[in-house]
N, C-alpha and C positions, 0 to 999 in steps of 0.2 A: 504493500500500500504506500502511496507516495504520501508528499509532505502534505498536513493537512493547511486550510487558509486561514487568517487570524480576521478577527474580530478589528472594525476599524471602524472610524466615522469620518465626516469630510473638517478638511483644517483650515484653518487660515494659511494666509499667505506667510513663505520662510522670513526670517528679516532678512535685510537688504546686505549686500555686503557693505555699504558704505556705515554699517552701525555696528561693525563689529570689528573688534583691534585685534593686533596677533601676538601671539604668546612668542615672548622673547625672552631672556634671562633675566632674572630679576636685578633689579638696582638696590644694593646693600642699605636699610634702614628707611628703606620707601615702599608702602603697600605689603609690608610681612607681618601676619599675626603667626606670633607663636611658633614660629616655626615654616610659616607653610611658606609656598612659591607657585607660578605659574605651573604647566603642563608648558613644555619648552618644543617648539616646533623641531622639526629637524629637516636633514637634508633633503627626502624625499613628500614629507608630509608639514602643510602648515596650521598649529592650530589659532582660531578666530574665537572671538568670547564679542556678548553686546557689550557696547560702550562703555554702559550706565552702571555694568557688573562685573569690573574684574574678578576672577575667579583664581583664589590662591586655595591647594591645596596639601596638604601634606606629603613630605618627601617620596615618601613611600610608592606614593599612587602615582604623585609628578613622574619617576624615574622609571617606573614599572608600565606605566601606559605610553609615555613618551617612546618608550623603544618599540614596544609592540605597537602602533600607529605607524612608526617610519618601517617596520619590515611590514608591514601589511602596506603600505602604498607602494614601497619596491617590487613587492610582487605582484601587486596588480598593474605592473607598468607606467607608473607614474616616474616622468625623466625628472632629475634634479634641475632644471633650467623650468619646469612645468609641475611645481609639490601639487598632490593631493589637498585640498582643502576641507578641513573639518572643524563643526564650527560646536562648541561647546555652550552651554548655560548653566546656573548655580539652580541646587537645588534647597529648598526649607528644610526638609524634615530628613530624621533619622540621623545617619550617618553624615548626609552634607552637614552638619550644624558644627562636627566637628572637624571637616574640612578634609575627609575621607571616602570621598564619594563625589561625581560627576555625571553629569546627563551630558550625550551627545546628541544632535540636533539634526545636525547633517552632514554628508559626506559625497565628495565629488560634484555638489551644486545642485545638490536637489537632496531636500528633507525625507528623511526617516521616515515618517510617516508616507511621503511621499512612493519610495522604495516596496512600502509592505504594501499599500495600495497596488504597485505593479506586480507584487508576488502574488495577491489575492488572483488577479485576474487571470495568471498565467496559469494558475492550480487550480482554476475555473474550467480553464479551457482543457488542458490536461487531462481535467474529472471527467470531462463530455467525448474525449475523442475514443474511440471506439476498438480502436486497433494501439494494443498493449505500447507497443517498440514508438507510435506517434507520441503517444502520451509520454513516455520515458524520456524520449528528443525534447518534446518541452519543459519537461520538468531540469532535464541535464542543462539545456538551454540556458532555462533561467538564473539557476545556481552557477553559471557563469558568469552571466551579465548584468547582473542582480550585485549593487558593490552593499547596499543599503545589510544583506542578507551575507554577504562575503563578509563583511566587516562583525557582523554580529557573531556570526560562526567563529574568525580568528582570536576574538575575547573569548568565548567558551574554550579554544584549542588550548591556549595560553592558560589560562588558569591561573592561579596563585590570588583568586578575587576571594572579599573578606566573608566569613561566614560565622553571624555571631550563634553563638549557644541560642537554640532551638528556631534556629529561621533556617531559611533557603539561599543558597551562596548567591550573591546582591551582583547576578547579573541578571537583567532586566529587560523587553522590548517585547516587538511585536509578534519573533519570532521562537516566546519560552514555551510555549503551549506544545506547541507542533516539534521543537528542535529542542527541547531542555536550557540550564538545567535543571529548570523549576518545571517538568510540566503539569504539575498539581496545583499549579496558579491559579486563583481565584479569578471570573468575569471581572472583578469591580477592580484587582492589582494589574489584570490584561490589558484592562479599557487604559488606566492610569497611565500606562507604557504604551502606547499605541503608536504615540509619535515621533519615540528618543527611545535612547538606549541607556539604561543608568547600569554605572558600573563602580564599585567600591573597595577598597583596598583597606 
């Protein structure tokens, strides 16, 4: 049985690139609580945050997502004259409060949410066609081209995200249901993730 489709509603429009700055190395005694620092772009990936929200996070998470983002834009072909762009927002509750935790928004120029809306449709189509090997080509398809769905997978491959005593290891999005590693997620934690990916360290 292939992958099944998630649960989605229609979003608003991504923000603009012109409202979002890009994560650089932090400047010593400017913008650091406690410890924390940006998610620092790298060679092949840049990351973007709104304006109005820099987003400092704890070492741990800065240096552990920073690497896995730039080998995940390396392999999906993103030339260093041309980074991946992936654009980040702060989250309230839980583990963001203590600056251990991150929602991503979008990746390659088009929202998350945006991405599982195209997966929904393809695993539509997949479901309807009739001859086993057509359905397979779509589905193989997708999970190619699909970077929204590529990028959610290489954080589950990676691993090492935080898992406090008695929850479900705090990776998050449109595709935990059908792909783990929570597929016991609740409709109302499904619906909450539908349009980011929250991931926590």
């Amino acid at each position: 049985m292939g992958p099944r489709p998630v649960r989605l509603v229609r979003l608003g429009p991504v923000q603009p690139a012109a409202q979002v700055h890009r994560g650089t190395h932090t400047v010593p005694g400017r913008g650091q609580k406690h410890g924390r620092r940006p998610i620092r772009s790298g060679r092949f990936h840049r990351v973007l945050w709104p304006s109005n929200f820099p987003i400092l996070v704890v070492p741990e998470l800065a240096e552990h997502l920073s690497v896995v983002l730039d080998e995940f834009a390396q392999a999906n072909s993103s030339a260093a004259g041309s980074p991946l762009r992936i654009v980040v927002r702060p989250g309230t509750l839980g583990l963001h409060r203590t600056g251990r935790a991150v929602d991503i928004y979008e990746v390659g120029g088009k929202g998350i949410g945006k991405w599982a809306q195209e997966w929904n449709a393809a695993m539509q189509t997949a479901a309807a066609a009739k001859d086993p090997q057509e359905r397979n080509r779509i589905i193989d398809e997708e999970k190619g081209r699909n970077i929204g769905y590529k990028l959610y997978m290489a954080l589950q491959a990676r691993g090492g995200w935080a898992q406090p005593p008695g929850y479900p290891v705090q990776l998050f999005g449109p595709w935990t249901r059908s792909e783990g590693p929570h597929k016991q997620i609740s409709d109302r934690m499904l619906h909450a993730h539908r349009d980011h990916i929250h991931v926590a360290k």
